[in-house]
Structures are given as C-alpha cells and as structure tokens.
C-alpha positions as CSV (number, residue, x, y, z in Angstrom):
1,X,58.8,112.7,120.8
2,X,62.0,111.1,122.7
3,X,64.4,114.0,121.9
4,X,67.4,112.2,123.4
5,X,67.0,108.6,121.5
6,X,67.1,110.6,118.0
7,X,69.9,112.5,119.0
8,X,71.6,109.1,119.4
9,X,69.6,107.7,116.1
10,X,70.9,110.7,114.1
11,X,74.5,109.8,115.5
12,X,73.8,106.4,114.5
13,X,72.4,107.1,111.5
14,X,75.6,110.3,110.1
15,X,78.0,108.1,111.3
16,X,76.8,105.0,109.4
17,X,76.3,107.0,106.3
18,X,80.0,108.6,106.5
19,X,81.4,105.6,106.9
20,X,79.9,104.0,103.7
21,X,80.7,106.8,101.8
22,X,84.2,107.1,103.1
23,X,84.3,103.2,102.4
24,X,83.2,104.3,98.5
25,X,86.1,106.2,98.2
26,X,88.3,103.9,99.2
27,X,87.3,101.3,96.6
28,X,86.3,103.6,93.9
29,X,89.0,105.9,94.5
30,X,86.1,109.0,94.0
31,X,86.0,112.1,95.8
32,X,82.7,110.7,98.2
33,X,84.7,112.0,101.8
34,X,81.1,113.8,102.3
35,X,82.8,115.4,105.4
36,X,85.6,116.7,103.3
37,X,83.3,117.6,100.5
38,X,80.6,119.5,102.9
39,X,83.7,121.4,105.1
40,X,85.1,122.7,101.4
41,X,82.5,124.2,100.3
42,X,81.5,125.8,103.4
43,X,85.0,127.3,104.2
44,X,85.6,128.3,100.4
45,X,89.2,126.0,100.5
46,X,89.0,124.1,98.0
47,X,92.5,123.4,96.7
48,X,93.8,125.1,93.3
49,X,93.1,122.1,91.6
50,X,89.9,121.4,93.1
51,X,91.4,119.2,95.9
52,X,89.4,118.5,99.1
53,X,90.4,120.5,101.9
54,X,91.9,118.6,104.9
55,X,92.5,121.2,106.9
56,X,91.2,121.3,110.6
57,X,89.0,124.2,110.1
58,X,87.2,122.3,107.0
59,X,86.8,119.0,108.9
60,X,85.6,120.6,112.3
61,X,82.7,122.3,110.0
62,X,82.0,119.7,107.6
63,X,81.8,117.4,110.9
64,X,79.6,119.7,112.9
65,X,77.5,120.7,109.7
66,X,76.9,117.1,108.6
67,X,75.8,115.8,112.3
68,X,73.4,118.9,113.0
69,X,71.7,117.9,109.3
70,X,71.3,114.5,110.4
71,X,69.9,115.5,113.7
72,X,67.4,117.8,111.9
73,X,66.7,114.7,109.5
74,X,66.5,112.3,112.3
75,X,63.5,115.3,114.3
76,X,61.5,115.0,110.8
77,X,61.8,110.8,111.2
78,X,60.6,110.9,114.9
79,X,57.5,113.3,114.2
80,X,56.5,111.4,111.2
81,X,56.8,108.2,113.4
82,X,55.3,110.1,116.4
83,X,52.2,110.7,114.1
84,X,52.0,107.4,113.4
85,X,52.5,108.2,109.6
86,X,55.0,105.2,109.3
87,X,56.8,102.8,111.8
88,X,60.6,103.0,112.9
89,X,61.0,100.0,110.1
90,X,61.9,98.4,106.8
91,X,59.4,100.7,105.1
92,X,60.5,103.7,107.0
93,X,64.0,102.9,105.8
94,X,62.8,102.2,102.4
95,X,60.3,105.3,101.9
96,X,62.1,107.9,104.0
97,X,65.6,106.9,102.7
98,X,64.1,107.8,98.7
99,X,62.5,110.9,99.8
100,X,65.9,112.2,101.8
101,X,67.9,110.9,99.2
102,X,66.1,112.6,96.6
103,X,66.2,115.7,98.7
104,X,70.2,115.5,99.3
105,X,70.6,114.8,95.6
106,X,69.0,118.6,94.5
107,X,70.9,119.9,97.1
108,X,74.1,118.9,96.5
109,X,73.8,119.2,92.8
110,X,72.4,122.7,93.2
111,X,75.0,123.3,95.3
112,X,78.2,121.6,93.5
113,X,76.9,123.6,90.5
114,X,76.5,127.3,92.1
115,X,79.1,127.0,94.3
116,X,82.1,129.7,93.6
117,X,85.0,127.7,94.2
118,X,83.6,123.9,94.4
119,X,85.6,121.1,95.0
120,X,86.4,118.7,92.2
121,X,83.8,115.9,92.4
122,X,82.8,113.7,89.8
123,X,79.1,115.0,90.0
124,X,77.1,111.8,88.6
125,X,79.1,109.5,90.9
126,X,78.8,111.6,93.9
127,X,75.1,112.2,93.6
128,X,74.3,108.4,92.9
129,X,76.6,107.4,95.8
130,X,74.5,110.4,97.9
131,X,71.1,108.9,97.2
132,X,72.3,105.5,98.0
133,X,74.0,106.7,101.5
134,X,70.6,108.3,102.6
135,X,69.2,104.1,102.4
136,X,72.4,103.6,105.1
137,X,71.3,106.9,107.4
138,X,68.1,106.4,107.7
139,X,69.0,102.5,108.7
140,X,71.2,103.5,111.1
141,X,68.4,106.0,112.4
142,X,65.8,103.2,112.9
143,X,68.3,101.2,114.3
144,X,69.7,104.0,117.0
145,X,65.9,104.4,117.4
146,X,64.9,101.3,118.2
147,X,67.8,99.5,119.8
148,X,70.1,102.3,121.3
C-alpha cells in the first residue's frame, strides 16, 4: 500500500467532506460544523444552551480527531483497493461511501444520544447530512488517490 498518497487522499477526502458540511450549514442554517460538533463533544464544552463550542481547544481537537478518522478510513480504502476487492472508482465511491456512511451514522447517533453534555444538533438533519458527506469523502479520497 502507498502510505503517503492516502495520507494526502484522506486530506483530500476530510477536507472535502468539511467543507460540504460547513457549506450545509450555511444554507440550512443547521448545526452540521462537523469540526465544531466532534471538538464539543470531545472537550465536554458545549455551551449552556447547547451551543457549539468555538473555542481553540475544541477546534484544535475536533480538527485533529476528524483528520486522524479520515486517515484511518482512507488505510481501510487503500487495503481494500490493495486486495483488489474494488477499484479507486465510481463504485468505490458509491459502495464504500454507503458502508462509511452508514457506519458514521450509528456512531454519531449513538454518540449524540449517550453523550453527557451533547451539543444541540437537530439529530435527523445531522445524520442525513452525515451519511451524505461520507459520498463527498470518499470522492475526495479516490480523487487524492488517483490524481494527487
């Protein structure tokens, strides 16, 4: 496996998937910031009111938390393509992007549900916007994969 070209795939790929979520909260005016979301729940600051945190401490986690994940999602791509299971394509996007989907969608609602001191998310609109974000990383992994 080329270690180095899915590091830069998974960068691709987090990046691209923040962005489109931080672009859904912008138009839908929904609590999607998944960086923001992941860095309050890990640093227990969610405001009194359930606000996202903004603070330095909750970004700089959220950030690091969110691009080791997508590394670790992006080594599962390149062994599955290293076995020749499926092809850095269309397919790979479409198959791999459910399954990860899926999987970040019982996570996070697992999570948003057992969490102490969550932040205030509308649950069914973050989950769907999840699953649909996971079509965007894995994307932006083929596409770091292939062309980077």
């Amino acid at each position: 496996m080329n270690f180095p070209a899915l590091f830069i795939a998974s960068l691709a790929g987090t990046s691209a998937m923040t962005l489109f979520m931080y672009i859904l909260s912008f138009i839908t005016g929904y609590r999607t910031k998944v960086i923001n979301v992941l860095g309050t729940l890990l640093t227990f600051q969610a405001g009194p009111n359930g606000e996202l945190s903004t603070s330095p401490l909750a970004v700089i986690v959220g950030t690091l938390v969110h691009y080791a994940i997508g590394f670790a999602f992006a080594l599962v791509y390149g062994w599955i393509w290293w076995k020749e299971l499926l092809q850095p394509d269309w397919w790979s996007v479409l198959i791999l992007g459910t399954a990860s989907g899926i999987l970040a969608v019982g996570f996070w609602g697992t999570v948003l549900k057992i969490h102490p001191r969550p932040p205030r998310v509308k649950l069914s609109a973050y989950l769907v916007a999840i699953f649909f974000a996971h079509y965007v990383f894995v994307w932006g992994v083929v596409f770091g994969f292939k062309f980077l």
